[in-house]
N, C-alpha and C positions, 0 to 999 in steps of 0.2 A: 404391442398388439397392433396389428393391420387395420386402421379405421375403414369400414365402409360405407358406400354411401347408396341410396336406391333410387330411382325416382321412383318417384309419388305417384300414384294414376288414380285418383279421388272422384269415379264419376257417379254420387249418388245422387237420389232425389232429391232432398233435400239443399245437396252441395249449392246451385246457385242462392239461395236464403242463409246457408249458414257461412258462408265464407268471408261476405262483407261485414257481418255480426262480428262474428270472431276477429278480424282485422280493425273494427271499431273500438272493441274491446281491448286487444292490446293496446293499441294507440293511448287508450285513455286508461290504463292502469295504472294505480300508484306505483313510484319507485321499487318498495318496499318489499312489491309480490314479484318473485320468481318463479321461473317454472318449477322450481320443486315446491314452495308453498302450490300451485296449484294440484299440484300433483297429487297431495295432501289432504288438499280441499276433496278431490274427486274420490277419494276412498273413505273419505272421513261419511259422503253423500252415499256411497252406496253402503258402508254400512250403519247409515241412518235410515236405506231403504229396508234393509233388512230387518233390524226391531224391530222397525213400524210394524213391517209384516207379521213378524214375531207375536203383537201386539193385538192385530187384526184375529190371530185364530185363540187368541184365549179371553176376550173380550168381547163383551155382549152390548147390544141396546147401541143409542147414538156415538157412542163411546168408540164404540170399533171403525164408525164411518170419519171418525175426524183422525183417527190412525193412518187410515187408507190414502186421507189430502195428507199429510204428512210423509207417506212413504212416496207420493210421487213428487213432491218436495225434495225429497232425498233424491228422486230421479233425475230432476233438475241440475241441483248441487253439483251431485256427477259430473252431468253434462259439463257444466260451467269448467268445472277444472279439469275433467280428462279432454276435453276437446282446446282447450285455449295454452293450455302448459307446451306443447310443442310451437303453436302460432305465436307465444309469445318470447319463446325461445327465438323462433328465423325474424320475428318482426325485430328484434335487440339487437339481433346477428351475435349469439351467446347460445350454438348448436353445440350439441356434444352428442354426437350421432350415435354411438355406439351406447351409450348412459343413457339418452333418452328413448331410444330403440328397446333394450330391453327392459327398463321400466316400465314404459308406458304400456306394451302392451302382456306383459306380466302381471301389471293392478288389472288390464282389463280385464285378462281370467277369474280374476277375484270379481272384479265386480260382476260378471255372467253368470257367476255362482253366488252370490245374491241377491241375483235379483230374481231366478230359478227358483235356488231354496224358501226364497221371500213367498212365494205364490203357493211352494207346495206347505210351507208354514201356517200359511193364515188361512188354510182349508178354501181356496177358491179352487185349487187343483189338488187332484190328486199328488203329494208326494212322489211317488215313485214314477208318473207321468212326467215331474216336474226335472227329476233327476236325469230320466228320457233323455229331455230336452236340451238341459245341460251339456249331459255327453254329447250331442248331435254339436251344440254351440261350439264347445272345444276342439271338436274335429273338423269343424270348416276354420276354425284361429289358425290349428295348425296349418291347416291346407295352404290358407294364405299364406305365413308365415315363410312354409317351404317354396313356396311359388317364388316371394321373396329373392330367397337364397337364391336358386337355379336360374333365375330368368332376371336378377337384377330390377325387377319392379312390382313397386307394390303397391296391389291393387287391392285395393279395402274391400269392393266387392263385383262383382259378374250381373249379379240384379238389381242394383240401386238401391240394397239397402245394406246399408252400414251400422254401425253402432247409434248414431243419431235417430235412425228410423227405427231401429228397435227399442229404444228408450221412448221414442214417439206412441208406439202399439201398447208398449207397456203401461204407459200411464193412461191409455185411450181404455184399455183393459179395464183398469185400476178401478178408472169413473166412472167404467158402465156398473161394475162391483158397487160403487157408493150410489148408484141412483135406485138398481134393482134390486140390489142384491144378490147372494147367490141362489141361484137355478139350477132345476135338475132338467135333463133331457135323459129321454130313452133311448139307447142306442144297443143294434146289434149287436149279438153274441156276450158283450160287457153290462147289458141292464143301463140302467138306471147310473148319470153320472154327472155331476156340475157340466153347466158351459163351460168355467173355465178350463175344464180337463178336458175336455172336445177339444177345446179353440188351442190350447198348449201342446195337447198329444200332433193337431195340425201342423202348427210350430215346428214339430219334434221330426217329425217326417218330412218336413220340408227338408230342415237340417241335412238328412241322412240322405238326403236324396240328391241334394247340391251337394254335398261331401263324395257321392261316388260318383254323382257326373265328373265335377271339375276333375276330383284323383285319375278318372279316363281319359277324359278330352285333354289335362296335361302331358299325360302320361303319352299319348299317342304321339302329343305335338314336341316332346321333349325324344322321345327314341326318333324321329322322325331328323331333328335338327343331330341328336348325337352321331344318327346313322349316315347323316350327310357329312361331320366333321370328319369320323369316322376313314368313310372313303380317303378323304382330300387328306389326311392325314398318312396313308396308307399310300395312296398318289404320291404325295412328299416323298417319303421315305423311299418306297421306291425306283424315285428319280435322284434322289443320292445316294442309294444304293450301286445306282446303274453310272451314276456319275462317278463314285469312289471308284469303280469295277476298271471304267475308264480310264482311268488315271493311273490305276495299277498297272494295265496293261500296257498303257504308254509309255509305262517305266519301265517295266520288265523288255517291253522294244527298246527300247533306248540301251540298256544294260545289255540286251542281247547284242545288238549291232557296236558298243563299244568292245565287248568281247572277240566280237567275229574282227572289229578292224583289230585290235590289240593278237589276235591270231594271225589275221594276215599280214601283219606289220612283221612281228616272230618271223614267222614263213618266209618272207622279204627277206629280214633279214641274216638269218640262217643263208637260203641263196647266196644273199650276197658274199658271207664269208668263204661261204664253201667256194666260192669263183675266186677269191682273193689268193685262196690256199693253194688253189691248184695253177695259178697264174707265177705264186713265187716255187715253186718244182723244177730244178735246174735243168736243163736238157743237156744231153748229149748225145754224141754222134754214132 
């Protein structure tokens, strides 16, 4: 299999705070953990986010508020090993590009789908908003994903937020849930709805709304570059077209003009016999 390789283009908000973090943290890791124990760790985190949540909508009284510090616990967790298992893989120099490419961001799908289903679970969101949201998350993954591919680099994200800043909102979410609780607001044409299904349905649209910018503004800027190779490709082929053509021709003059001497050479020589012939014809008187 063809290893590849991409660069990295990491420009979010957070990035200057979390990168010397994370390079801290490798540095001082025990032996023992590798990137796939971290890797482990981060799944293990978001599906501790997810019971929590779980927990949150079938549980009442103070009981469900010490669920909710638990699922951003789990948010954490996450963090800790999806964000540190690749940095501690280049910080060892024990990359495996292609393994931890699609590992890593294959758990993240999982974990953007619990941490979705986590919110429409524990009744702070509507469900079916929460799932919204979901699908909007998975189709900016792929977007980047594919961006990836075609353009050799990979940009986590376009607005400076990345996985980090949304694990950040999440839990910012979480503890406005454990201070106020859930709230209803009225809203247009839908009535009467938690904040959290405002705040996530916002979410959800944001999603859908970066998923068909970036799919344009790629899409314009990638037929733009094809249509340029395109040409100069076209160009090529044309100039060794016209160079082979060349070359043909050259030949075929060559072959023409050995023919014409190899006739006139004939012709010569004929001549000359015919004179030979008539020079030995006896005479007489």
């Amino acid at each position: 299999m063809k290893q590849k390789t991409e660069v990295r283009k990491n420009d979010i908000l957070l990035g200057p705070l979390e990168r010397p973090a994370l390079q801290w943290l490798a540095a001082h890791m025990p032996a023992w953990v590798n990137s796939d124990t971290l890797t482990i760790i981060g799944i293990l985190g978001s599906l501790l986010t997810l019971v929590s949540f779980i927990y949150v909508g079938r549980t009442g009284g103070p009981l469900r508020n010490y669920w909710v510090l638990i699922a951003c616990f789990g948010f954490v967790v996450n963090w800790f090993g999806d964000s540190l298992d690749g940095t501690l893989a280049r910080y060892r120099h024990m990359e495996r590009p292609n393994y931890g490419y699609f590992i890593d961001h294959s758990v993240d799908g999982f974990t953007a789908l619990c941490m979705f289903l986590g919110f429409g679970f524990s009744g702070i969101s509507r469900l079916d908003v929460t799932l919204f949201a979901a699908i909007g998350y998975l189709l900016m993954m792929i977007t980047v994903y594919l961006k990836t591919k075609v353009t050799g680099v990979f940009e986590m994200t376009t607005i400076k937020l990345g996985p980090t800043e949304m694990r950040l909102i999440a839990i910012i979410f979480s503890l406005v849930n454990y201070f106020i609780g859930v709230k209803n607001v009225e809203l247009p044409l839908v009535g009467s709805q938690t904040y959290g299904t405002l705040v996530i349905g916002i979410i959800a649209l944001i999603l859908f709304v970066y998923y068909l910018v970036e799919t344009v503004r790629v899409s314009v800027k990638l037929e733009k570059y094809d249509a340029e190779r395109l040409i100069r490709r076209k160009e090529k082929e044309a100039k060794k077209q016209a160079k082979a053509a060349a070359k043909l021709e050259k030949k075929a003059a060559k072959k023409q003009r050995k023919l014409e001497e190899g006739s006139a050479g004939a012709e010569k020589k004929k001549k000359k016999k015919k004179k030979h012939a008539v020079e030995d014809i006896p005479h007489t008187a």
